[in-house]
C-alpha positions as CSV (number, residue, x, y, z in Angstrom):
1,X,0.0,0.0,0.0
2,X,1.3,3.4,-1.0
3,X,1.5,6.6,-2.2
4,X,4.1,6.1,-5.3
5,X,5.4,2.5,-5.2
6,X,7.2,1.3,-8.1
7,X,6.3,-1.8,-7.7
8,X,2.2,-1.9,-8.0
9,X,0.8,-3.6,-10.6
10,X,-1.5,-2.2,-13.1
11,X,-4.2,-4.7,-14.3
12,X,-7.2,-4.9,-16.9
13,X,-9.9,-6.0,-14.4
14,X,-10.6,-9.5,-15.7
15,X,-13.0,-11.5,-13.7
16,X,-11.3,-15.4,-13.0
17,X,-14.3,-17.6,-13.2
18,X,-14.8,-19.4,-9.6
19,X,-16.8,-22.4,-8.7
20,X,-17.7,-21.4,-5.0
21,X,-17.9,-23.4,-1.8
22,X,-20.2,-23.9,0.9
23,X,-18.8,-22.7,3.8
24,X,-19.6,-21.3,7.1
25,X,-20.5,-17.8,7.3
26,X,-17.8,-15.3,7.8
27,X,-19.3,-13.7,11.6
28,X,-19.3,-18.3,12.5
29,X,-15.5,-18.3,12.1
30,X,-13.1,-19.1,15.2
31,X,-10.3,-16.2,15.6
32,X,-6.7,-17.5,15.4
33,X,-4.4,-16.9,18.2
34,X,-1.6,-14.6,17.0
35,X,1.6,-16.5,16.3
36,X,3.5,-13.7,18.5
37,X,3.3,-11.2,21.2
38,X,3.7,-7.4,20.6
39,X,2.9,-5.5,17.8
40,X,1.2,-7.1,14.8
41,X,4.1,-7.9,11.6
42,X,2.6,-7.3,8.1
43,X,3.5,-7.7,4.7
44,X,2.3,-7.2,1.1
45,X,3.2,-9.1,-1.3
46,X,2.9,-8.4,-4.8
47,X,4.4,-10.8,-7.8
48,X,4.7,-14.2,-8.6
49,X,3.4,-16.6,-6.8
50,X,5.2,-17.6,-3.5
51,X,7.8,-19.7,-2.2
52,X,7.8,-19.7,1.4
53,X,10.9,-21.3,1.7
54,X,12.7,-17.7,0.4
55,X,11.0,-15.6,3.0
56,X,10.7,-16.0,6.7
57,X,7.0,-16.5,6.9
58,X,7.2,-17.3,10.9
59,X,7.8,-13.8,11.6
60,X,4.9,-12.7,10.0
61,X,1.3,-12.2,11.5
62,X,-0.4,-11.7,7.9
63,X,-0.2,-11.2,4.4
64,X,-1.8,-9.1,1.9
65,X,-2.2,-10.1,-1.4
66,X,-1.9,-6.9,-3.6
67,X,-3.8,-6.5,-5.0
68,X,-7.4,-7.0,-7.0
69,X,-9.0,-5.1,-8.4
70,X,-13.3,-3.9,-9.8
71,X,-14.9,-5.1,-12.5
72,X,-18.0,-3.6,-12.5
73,X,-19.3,-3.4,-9.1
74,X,-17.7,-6.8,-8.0
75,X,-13.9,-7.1,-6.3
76,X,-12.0,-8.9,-8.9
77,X,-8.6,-11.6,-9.6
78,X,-6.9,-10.0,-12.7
79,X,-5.6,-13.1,-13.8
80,X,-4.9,-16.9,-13.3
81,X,-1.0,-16.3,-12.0
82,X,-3.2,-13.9,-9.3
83,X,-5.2,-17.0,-8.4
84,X,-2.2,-19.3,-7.9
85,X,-0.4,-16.6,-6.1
86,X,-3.6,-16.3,-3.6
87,X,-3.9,-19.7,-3.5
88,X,0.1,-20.2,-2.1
89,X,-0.6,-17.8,0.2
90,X,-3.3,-19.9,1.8
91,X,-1.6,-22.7,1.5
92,X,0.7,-21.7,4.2
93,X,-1.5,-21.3,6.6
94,X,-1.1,-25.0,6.9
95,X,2.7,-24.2,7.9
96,X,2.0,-21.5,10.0
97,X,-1.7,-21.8,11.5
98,X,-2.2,-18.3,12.8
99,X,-1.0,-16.4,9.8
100,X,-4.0,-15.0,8.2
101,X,-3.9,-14.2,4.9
102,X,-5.9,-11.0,3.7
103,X,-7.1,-9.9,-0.1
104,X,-6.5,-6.0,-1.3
105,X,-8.6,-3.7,-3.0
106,X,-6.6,-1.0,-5.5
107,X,-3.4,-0.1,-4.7
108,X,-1.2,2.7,-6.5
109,X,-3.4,3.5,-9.8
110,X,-5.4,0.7,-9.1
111,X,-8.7,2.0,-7.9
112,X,-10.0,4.3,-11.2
113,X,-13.4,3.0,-10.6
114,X,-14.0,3.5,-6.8
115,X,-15.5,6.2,-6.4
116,X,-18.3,6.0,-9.0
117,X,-18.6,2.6,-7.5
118,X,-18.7,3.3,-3.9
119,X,-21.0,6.2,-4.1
120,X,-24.4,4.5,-4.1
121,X,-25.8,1.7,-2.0
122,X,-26.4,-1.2,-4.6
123,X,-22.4,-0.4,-5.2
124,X,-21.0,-0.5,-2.0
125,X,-24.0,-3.9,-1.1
126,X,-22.7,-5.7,-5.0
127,X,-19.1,-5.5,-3.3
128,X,-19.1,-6.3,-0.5
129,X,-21.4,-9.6,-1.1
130,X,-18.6,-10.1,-3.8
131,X,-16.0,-10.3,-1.2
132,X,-17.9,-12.5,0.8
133,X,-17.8,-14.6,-2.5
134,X,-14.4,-14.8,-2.9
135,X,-13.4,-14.8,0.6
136,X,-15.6,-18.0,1.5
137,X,-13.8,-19.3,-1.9
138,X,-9.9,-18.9,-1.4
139,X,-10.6,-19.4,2.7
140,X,-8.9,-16.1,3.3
141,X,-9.3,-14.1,6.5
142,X,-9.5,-10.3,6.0
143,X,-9.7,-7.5,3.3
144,X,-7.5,-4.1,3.2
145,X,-8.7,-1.7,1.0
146,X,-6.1,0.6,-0.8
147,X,-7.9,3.3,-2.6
148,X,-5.5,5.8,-3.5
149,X,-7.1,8.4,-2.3
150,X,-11.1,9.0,-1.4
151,X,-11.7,13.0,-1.4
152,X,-8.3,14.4,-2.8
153,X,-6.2,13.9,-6.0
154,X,-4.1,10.4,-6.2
155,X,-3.9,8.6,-9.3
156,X,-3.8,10.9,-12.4
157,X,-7.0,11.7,-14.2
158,X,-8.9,9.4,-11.9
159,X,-12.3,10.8,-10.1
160,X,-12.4,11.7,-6.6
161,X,-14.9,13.9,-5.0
162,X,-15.7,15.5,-1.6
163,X,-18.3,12.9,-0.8
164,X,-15.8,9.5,-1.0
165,X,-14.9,10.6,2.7
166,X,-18.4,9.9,3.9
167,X,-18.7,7.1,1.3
168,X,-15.6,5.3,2.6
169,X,-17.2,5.0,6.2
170,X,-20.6,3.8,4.1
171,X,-18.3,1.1,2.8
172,X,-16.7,0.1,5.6
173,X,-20.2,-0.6,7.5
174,X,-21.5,-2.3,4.5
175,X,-18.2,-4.5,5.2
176,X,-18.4,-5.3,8.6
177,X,-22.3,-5.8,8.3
178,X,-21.4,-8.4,5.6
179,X,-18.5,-10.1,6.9
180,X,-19.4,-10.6,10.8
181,X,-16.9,-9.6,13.7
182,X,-14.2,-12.2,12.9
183,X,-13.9,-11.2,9.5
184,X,-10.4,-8.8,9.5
185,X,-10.7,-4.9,7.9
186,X,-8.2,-3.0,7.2
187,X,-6.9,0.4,5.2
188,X,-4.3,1.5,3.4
189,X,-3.9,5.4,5.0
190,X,-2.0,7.6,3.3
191,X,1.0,9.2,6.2
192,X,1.0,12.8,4.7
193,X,-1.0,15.2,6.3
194,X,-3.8,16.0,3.5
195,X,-4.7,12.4,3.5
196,X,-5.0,12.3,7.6
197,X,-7.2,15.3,7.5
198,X,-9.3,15.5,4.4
199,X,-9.9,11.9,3.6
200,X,-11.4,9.5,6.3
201,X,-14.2,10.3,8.8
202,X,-11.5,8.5,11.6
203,X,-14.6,8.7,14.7
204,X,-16.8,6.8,12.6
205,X,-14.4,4.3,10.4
206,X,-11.9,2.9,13.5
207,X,-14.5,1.2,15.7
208,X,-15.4,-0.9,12.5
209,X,-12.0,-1.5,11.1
210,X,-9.4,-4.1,12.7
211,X,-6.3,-2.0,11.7
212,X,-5.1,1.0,9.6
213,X,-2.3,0.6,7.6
214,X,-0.4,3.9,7.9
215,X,1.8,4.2,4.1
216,X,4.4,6.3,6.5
217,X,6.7,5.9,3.2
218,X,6.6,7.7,-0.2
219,X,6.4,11.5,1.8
220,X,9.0,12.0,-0.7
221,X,7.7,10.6,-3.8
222,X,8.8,9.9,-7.3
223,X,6.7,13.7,-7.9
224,X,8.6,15.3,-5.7
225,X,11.3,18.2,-7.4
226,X,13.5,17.8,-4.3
227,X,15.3,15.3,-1.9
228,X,14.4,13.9,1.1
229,X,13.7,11.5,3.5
230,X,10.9,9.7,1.7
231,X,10.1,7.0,5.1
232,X,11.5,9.2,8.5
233,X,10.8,8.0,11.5
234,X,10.6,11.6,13.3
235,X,10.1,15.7,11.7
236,X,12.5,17.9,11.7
237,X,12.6,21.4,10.7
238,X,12.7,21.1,7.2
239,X,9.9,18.1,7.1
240,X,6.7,17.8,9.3
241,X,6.0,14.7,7.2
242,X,7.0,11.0,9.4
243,X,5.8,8.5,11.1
244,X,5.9,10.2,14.3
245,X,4.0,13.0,13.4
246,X,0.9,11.0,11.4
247,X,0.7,8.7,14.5
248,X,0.4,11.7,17.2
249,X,-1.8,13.5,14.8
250,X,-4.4,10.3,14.6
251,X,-3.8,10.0,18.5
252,X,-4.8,13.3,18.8
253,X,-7.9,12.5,17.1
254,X,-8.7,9.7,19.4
255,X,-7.9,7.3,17.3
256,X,-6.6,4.3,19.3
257,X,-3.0,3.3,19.0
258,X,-3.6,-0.4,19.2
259,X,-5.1,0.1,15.9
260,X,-2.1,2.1,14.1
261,X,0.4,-0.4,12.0
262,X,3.2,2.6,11.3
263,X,5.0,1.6,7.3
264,X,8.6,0.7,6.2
265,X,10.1,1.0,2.9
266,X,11.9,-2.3,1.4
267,X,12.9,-0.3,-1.3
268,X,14.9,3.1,-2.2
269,X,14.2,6.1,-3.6
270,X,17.0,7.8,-6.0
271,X,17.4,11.5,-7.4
272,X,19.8,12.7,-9.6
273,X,21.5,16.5,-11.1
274,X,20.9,17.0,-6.9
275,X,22.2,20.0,-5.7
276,X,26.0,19.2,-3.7
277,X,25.0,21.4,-0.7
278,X,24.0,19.4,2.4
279,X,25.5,16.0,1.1
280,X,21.7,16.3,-1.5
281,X,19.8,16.3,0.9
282,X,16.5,18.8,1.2
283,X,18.3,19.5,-2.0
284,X,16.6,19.9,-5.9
285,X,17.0,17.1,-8.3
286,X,15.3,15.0,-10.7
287,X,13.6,11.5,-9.4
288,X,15.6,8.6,-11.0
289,X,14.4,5.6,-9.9
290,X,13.7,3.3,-7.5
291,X,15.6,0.8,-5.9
292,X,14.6,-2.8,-4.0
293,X,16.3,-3.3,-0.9
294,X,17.7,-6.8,-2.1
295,X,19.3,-5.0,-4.9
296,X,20.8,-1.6,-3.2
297,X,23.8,-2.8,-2.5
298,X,24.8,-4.1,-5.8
299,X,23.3,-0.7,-7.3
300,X,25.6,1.3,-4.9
301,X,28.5,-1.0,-5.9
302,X,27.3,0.2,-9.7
303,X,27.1,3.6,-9.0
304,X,30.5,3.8,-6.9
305,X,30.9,6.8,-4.7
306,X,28.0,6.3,-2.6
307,X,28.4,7.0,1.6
308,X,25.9,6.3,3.5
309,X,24.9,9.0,6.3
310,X,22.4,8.9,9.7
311,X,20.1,11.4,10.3
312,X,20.3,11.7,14.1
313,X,17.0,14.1,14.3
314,X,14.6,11.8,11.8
315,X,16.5,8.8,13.0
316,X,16.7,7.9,8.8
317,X,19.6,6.5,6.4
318,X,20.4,8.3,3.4
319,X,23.4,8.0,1.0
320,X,25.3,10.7,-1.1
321,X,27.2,10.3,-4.4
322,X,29.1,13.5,-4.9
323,X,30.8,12.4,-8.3
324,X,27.6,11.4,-9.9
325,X,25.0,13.8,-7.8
326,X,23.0,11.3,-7.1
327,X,21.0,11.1,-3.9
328,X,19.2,8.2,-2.1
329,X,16.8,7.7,0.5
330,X,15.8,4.1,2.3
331,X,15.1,2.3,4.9
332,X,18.1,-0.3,6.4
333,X,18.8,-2.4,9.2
334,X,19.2,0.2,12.3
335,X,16.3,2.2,11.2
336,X,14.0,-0.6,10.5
337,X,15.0,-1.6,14.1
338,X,14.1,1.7,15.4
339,X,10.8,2.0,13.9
340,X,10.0,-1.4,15.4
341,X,11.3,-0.3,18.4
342,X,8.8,2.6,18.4
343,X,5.7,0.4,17.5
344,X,6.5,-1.4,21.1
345,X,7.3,1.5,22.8
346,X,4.1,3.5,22.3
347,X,2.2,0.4,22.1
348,X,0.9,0.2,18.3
349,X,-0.8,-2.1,16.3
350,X,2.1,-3.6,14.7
351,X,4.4,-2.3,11.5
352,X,4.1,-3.1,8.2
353,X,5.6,-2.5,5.6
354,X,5.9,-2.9,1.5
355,X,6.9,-5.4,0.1
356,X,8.1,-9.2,0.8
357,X,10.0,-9.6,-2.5
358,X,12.2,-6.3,-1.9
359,X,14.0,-8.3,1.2
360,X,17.0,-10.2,1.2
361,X,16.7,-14.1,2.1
362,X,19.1,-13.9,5.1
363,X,19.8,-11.0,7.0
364,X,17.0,-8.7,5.6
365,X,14.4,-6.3,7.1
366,X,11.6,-8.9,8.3
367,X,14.9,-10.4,10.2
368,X,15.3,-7.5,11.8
369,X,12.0,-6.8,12.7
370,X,11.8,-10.2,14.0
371,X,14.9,-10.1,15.9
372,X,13.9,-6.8,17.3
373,X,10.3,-7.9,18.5
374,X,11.9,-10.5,20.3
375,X,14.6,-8.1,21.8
376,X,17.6,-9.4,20.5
């Protein structure tokens, strides 16, 4: 979930013909123990479908599938490698019994539809009976819905309108009226401040909702004209936007922070022509690419000159290339630590973070996060 990942998919909507079950009803189901104490761990995963053998699945409370998608009214598989990738997913819940495994609506230019969708009943009642369909039919536990963004400009050229904010909460209670208690609800949440404020009715959406998602990643985004820290952990004078400050904004709203899943970046953002002054950063440049994490180090090694520096105020890595003026901002080891470190400390929901496939095999970020849950 996102503002500007690189790594969303972009589907034609193509409805996978299903033969569905009879199962129990979703609000019948038996909640799951979590696997761990402490804050919640969450990934997305977006790609081919998995092999759990490459990724540490133990560590993890759930997985999102990102994402589907609408066809019509209905949520949607785009295709029949999405259906095997769903179904591997499931599958390893046989492994791992307490991972629950959660579909995704939208995601980064993924959501043209929703708002013309979502704004009557019959819409919002056509899909949420759809998700019920294909819930009951993969056995998957939860939906997170990643529209990008109800009530202010996301995607380019797609519709959004005042009245999605209201809408959204519509939708959710359509949900949860559909699905039964035991059935998990999530959201994608934008971290930058216009999202917080102008976007979701937050009284009226939490109590229904399991968990938000907060995208606390992309504040510096592939848009942006300048550098900077595109996933900080703190503000600092020169950038209100970080996880810190979304999180005390929603607290200050009421919302709970058992509820809050703060996000981390598996991936890098890189500028170049960047400005020398202050090693590029809060610098002007031109966005260049981005970068997994499970292939930075070989793209520093490309691009010699790189040092790496630490932000001691946003607690946030960045790295400088003053041959080639090129600038890049990630998340790594220590501050992946921290940021789990904070989701204990203040008692959150759990961290998140996107996605699986951007992390090494050994050593990663889901290690660390793992390793730092358990205090080690």
């Amino acid at each position: 979930m996102k503002i500007l990942s690189p790594f969303h998919k972009l589907f034609l909507p193509l409805l996978v013909g299903l033969s569905f079950v009879a199962c129990q009803p979703a609000e019948e189901k038996t909640a799951t123990p979590p696997a761990t104490t402490g804050p919640k761990v969450i990934a997305y995963y977006s790609g081919q479908p998995i092999n759990g053998e490459d990724y540490q699945i133990h560590a993890l409370d759930q997985i999102i599938h990102s994402f589907c998608h609408l066809k019509g009214n209905k949520l949607a598989v785009d295709n029949a490698e999405d259906t095997t990738a769903i179904e591997k997913l499931v599958a390893l819940k046989t492994t791992y019994p307490s991972l629950k495994i959660l579909l995704s609506l939208g995601g980064w230019g993924g959501c043209e539809t929703c708002s013309d969708v979502f704004s009557s009943d019959a819409g919002r009642k056509e899909f949420a009976e759809s998700v019920k369909e294909l819930s009951l039919h993969f056995n998957t536990d939860g939906l997170d819905l990643d529209w990008e963004y109800p009530a202010i400009s996301g995607y380019p050229n797609h519709v959004y309108k005042p009245e999605d904010k209201h809408n959204f909460t519509l939708l959710v209670k359509e949900l949860r009226e559909t699905m039964g208690e035991n059935f998990i609800i999530s959201f994608a949440a934008g971290g930058f401040e216009k999202f917080l404020v102008e976007s979701v009715e937050w009284d009226q959406v939490m109590p229904l909702v399991d968990n938000v998602n907060l995208m606390t990643y992309d504040l510096i985004n592939g848009n942006s004209p300048s550098t900077g820290h595109h996933t900080a952990l703190f503000p600092n004078d020169r950038q209100i936007e970080s996880t810190d400050h979304a999180v005390k904004f929603l607290d200050s709203l009421g919302v709970p922070k058992s509820k809050m899943v703060i996000g981390a970046a598996f991936y890098a953002r890189v500028w170049e022509k960047v400005s020398p002054e202050n090693r590029g950063l809060y610098q002007p440049g031109t966005f260049k690419q981005s970068v997994r994490y499970n292939n930075l180090e070989s793209f520093f090694q490309e691009n010699a000159g790189f040092v790496t520096y630490w932000d001691s105020i946003t607690h946030a890595p960045y790295a400088w290339n003053a041959e080639k003026q090129m600038f890049a901002t990630f998340d790594d080891i220590r501050s992946i630590a921290e940021k789990t470190r904070y989701a204990a400390d203040n008692q959150l929901g759990g961290i998140m973070f996107w996605q699986l496939s951007g992390d090494k095999n050994q050593g990663g970020l889901l290690e660390t996060i793992h390793l730092t849950k358990s205090g080690n």
